[in-house]
C-alpha positions as CSV (number, residue, x, y, z in Angstrom):
1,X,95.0,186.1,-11.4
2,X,94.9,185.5,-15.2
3,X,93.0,188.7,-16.8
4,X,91.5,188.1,-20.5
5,X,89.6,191.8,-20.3
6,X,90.9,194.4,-23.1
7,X,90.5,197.5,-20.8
8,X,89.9,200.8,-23.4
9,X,92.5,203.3,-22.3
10,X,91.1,207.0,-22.4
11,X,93.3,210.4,-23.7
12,X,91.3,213.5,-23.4
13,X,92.3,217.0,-24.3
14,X,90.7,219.5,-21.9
15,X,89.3,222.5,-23.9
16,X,90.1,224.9,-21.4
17,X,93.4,224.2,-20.2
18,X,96.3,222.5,-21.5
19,X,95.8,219.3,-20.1
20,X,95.8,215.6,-21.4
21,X,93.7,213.1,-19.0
22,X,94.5,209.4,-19.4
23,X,91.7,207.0,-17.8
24,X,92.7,203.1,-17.6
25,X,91.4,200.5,-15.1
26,X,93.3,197.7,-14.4
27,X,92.3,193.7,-12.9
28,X,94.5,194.1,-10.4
29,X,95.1,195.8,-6.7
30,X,96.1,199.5,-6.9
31,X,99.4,198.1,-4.6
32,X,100.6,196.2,-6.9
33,X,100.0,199.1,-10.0
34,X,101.5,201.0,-8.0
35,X,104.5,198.6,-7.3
36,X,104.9,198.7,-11.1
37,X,105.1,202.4,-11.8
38,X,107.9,203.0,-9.0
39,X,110.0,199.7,-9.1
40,X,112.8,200.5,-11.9
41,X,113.1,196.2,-12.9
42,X,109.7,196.7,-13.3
43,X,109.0,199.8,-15.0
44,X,111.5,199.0,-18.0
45,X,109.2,195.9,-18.7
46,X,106.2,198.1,-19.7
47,X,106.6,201.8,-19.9
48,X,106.3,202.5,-23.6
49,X,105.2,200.9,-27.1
50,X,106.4,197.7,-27.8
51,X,109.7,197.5,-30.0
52,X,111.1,200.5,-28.0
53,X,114.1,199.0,-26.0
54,X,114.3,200.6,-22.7
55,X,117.0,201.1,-20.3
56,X,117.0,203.5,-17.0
57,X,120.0,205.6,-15.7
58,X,118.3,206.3,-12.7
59,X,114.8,205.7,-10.9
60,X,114.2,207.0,-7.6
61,X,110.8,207.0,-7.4
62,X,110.3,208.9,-4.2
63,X,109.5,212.4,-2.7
64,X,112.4,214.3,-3.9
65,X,113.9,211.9,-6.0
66,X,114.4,211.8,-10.0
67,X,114.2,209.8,-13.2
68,X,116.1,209.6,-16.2
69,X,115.8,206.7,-18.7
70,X,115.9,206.4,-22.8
71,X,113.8,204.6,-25.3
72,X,116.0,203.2,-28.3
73,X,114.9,202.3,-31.5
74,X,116.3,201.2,-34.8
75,X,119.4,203.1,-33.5
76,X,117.3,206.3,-32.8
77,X,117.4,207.6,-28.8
78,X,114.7,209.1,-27.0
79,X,115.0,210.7,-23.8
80,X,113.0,211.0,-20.8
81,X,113.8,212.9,-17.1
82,X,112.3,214.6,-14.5
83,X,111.4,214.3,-10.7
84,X,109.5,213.5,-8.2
85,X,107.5,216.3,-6.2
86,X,105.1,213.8,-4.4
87,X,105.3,210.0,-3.6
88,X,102.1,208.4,-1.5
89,X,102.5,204.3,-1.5
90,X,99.5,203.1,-4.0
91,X,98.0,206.4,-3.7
92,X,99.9,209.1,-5.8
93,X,102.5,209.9,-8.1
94,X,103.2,213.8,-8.9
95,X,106.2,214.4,-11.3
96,X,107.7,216.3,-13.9
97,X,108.1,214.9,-17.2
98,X,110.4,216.5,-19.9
99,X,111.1,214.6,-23.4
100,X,114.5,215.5,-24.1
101,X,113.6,216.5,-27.7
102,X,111.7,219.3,-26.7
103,X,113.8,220.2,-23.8
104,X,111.5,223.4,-22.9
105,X,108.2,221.3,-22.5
106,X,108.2,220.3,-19.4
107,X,104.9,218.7,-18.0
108,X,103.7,218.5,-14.4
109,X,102.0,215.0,-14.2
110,X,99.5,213.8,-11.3
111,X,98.6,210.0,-11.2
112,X,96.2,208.9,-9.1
113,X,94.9,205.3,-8.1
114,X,91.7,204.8,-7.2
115,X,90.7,201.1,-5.4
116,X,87.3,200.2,-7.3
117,X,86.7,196.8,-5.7
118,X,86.9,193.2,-6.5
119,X,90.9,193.9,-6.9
120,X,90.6,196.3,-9.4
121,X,92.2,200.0,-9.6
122,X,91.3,202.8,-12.2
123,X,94.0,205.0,-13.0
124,X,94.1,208.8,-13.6
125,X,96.9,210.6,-15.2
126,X,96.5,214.1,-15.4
127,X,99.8,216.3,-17.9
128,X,99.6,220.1,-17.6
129,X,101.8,221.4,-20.2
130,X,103.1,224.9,-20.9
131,X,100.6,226.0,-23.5
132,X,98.3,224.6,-25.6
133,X,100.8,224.3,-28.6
134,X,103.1,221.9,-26.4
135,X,99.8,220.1,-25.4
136,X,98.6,219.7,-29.0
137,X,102.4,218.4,-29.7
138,X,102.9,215.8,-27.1
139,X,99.7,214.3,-28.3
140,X,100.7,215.0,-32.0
141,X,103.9,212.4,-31.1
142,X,102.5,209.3,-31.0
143,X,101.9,209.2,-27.1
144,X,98.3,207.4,-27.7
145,X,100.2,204.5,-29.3
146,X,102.8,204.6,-26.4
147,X,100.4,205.1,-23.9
148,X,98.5,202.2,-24.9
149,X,100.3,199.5,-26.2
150,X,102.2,200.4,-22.3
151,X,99.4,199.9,-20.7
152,X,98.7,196.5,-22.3
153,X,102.0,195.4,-21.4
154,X,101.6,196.9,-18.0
155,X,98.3,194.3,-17.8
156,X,100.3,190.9,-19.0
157,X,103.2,192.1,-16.5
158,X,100.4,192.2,-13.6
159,X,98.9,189.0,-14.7
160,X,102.3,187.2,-14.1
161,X,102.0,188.0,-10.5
């Protein structure tokens, strides 16, 4: 399935918590989205803006399990970890998420896939941050860019099969 459809990726700030949303929908079967956020040889072929260079230490994207990996650019390392509270195949995805940066701001992240028919799935992606100021940060760091750009390269990968 070849998909020419730009999809509009969606970042909301709640006012009354500090919470980012992330909507996207993708042409393809929430399986197979979901195949690509837990499978580490596919994860490192779309998680993040392009020109980022990414390589995993470890991805073991169930219940229990952890993640640590590292975006490079222009000989500057960025670095990602946390674990996995809650696995459900194609379902759900609940994780921490700390950027090694700001070692203190340490997100609790929900994504949920939703089936919406004719082989598509609409992602949600819910980050609870500590406060408002780490909230306000995190989407101050050039996440939208990162975020989106990903999920356009998460769409070509899909489209390969």
């Amino acid at each position: 399935m070849t998909s020419t459809t730009r999809h509009e990726t969606r970042i909301a700030a709640d006012p009354d918590v500090p919470l980012i949303r992330i909507t996207r929908e993708f042409d393809a079967p929430r399986e197979k989205v979901f195949r690509a956020h837990v499978e580490p040889d596919l994860v490192v072929q779309w998680l993040g803006p392009r020109g980022l260079e990414m390589t995993i230490d470890h991805y073991d994207c169930r219940t229990g399990g952890s993640y640590r990996y590292v975006h490079t650019q222009d000989g500057e390392e960025y670095g990602f970890h946390g674990s996995f509270h809650e696995v459900r195949p194609s379902e759900l995805i609940v994780q921490t998420f700390t950027f090694e940066g700001m070692p203190a701001g340490v997100a609790l992240e929900k994504l949920l896939l939703e089936d919406i028919g004719g082989g598509r799935t609409r992602l949600t992606t819910t980050s609870l941050c500590d406060s408002f100021a780490d909230r306000d940060a995190m989407l101050a760091s050039g996440m939208e860019v990162g975020v989106t750009e990903g999920y356009e390269r998460l769409d070509e990968l899909l489209a390969r099969g």
